[in-house]
Backbone bond lengths (Angstrom), bond angles and torsions (degrees), N, CA, C in turn:
res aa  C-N    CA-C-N  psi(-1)  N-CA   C-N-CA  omega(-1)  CA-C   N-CA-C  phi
1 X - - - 1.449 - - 1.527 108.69 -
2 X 0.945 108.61 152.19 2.043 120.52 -165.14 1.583 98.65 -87.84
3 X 1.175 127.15 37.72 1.687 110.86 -176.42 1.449 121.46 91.05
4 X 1.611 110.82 5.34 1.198 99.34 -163.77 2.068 109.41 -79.69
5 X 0.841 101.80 -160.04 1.643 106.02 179.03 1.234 126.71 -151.30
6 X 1.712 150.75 132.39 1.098 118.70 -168.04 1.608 89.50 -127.43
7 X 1.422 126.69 157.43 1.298 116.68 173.28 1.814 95.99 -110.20
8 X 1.573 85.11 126.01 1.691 96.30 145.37 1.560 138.86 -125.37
9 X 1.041 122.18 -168.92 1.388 119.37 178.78 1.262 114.84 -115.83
10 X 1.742 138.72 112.50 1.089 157.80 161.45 1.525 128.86 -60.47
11 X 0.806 101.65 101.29 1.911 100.46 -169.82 1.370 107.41 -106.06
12 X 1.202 115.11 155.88 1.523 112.88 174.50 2.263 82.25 -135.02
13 X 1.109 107.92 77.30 1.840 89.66 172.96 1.199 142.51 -31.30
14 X 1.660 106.15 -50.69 1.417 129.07 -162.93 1.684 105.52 -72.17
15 X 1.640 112.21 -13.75 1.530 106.57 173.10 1.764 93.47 -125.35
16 X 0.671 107.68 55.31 1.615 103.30 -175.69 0.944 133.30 2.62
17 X 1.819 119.31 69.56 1.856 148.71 -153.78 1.510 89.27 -109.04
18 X 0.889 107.63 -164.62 1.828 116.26 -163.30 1.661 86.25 144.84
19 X 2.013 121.15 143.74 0.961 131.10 161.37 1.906 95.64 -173.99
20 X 1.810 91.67 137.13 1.768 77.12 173.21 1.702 92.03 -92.96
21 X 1.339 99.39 160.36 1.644 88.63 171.46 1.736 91.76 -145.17
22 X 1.338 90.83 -174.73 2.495 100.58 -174.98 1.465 89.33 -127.12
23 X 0.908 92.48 131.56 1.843 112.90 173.08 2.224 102.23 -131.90
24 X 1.443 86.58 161.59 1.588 80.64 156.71 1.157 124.16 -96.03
25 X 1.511 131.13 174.68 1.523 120.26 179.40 1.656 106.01 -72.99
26 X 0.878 126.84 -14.47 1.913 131.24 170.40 1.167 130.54 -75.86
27 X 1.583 101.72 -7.27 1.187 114.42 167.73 1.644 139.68 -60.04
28 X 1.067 114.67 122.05 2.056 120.72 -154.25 1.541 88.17 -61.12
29 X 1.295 129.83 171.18 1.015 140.47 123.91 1.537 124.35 -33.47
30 X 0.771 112.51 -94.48 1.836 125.48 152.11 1.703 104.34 7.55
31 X 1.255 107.21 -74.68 1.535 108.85 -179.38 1.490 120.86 -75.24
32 X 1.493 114.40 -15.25 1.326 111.77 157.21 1.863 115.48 -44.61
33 X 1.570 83.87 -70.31 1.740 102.58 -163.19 1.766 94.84 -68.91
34 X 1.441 145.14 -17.56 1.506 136.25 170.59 1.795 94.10 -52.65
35 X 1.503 96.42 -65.78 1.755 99.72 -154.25 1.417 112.88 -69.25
36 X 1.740 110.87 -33.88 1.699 102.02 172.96 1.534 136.68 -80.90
37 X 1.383 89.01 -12.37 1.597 97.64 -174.48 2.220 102.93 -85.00
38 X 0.767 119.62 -12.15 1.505 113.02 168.74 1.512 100.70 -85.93
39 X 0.930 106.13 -72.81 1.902 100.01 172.48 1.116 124.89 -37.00
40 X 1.220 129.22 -43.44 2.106 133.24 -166.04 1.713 69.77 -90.10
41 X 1.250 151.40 -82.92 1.213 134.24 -140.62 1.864 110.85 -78.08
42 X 0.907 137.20 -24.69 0.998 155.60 166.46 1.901 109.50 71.06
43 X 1.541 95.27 51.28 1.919 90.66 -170.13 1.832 87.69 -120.45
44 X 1.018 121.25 -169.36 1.341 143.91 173.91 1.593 109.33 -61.39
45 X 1.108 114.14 -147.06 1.335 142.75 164.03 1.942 106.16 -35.06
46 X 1.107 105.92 117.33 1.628 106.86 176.36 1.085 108.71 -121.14
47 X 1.454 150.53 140.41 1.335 173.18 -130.94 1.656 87.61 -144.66
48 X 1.184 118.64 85.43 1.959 141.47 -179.74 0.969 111.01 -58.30
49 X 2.040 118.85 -37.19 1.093 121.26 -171.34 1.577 108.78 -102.11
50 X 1.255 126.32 31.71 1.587 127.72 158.80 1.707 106.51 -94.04
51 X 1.570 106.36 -1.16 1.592 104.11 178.56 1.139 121.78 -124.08
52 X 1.007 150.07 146.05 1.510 155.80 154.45 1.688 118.27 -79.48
53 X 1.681 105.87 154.77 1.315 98.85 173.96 2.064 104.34 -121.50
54 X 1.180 94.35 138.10 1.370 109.99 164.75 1.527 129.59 -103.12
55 X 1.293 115.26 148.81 1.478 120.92 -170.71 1.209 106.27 -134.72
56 X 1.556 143.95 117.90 1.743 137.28 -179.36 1.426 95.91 48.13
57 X 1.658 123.51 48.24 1.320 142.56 132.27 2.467 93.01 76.48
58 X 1.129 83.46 34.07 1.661 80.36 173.06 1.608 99.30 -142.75
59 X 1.727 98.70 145.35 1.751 94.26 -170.02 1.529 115.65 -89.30
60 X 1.303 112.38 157.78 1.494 114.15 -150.65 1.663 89.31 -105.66
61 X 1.194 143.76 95.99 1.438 139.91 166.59 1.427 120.09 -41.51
62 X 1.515 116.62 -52.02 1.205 123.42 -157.30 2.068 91.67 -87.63
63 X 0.908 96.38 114.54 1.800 96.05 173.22 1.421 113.12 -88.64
64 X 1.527 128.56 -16.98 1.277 119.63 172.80 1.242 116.85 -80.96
65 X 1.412 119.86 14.18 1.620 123.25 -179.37 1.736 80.92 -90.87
66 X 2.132 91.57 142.14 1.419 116.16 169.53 1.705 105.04 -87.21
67 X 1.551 100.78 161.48 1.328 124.83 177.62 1.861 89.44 -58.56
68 X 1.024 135.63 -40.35 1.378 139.13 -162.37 1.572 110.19 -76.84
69 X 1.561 118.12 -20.08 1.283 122.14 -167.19 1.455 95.90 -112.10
70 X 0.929 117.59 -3.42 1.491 128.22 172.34 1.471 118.01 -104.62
71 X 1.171 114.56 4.98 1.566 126.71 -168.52 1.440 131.87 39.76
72 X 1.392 109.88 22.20 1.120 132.21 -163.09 2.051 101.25 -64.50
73 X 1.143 92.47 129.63 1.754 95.89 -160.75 1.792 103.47 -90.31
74 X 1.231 113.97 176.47 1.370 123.96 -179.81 1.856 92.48 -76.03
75 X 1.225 117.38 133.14 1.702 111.17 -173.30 1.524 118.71 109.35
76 X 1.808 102.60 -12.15 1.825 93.98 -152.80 1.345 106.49 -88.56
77 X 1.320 120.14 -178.26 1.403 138.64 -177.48 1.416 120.98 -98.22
78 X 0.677 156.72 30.65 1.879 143.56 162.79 1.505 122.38 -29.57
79 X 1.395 113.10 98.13 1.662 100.76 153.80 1.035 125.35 -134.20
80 X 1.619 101.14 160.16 1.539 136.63 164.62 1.034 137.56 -57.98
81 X 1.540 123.88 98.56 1.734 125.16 -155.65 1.514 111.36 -116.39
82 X 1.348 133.55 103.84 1.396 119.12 177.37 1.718 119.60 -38.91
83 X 1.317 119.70 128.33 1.224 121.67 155.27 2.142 113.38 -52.36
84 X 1.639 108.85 118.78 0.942 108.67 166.91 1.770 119.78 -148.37
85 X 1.437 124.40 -139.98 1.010 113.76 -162.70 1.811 109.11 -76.17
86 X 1.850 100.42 -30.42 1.523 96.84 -179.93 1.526 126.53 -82.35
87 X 1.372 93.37 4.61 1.941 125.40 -165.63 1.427 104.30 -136.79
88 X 1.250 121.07 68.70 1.982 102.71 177.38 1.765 99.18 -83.18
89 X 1.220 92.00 178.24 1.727 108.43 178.31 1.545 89.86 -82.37
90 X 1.775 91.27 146.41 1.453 120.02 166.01 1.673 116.09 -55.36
91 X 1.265 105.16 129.15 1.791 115.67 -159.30 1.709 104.26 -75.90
92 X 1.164 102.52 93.52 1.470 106.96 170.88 1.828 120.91 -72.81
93 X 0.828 120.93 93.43 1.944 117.29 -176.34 1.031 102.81 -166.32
């Protein structure tokens, strides 16, 4: 992409975060939730992989999928949901 930028909106719900932020459309998943989740939470050091990201409220497994392969529009929503007891992490073994 030539520089372009798309703004979306980053949510974290479960602490009630909200931020619009500009990404490119090539942007991973993965590096979404690295760069927004220290900012919307505003602590130190975050452990990325205690969270998941959702898109039209279903969780996205693959994190190297881009905002662009996801069709995610200028306006859209992505959020960040802690993995917990009603949500565990996907069973790797």
């Amino acid at each position: 992409m030539s520089g372009e930028l798309i703004q979306i909106r980053v949510i974290v719900p479960d602490e009630w975060r909200e931020q619009k932020m500009e990404f490119a459309p090539d942007t991973s998943l993965r590096d979404v939730k690295e760069r927004a989740l220290p900012e919307l939470l505003g602590r130190g050091p975050i452990d990325t992989s205690t969270y998941y990201v959702e898109y039209f409220e279903k969780e996205l497994l693959d994190e190297s999928s881009t905002l662009a392969d996801l069709g995610v529009p200028d306006g859209g929503v992505i959020s960040l949901r802690p993995y917990d007891m009603d949500h565990p992490r996907p069973f790797e073994g």
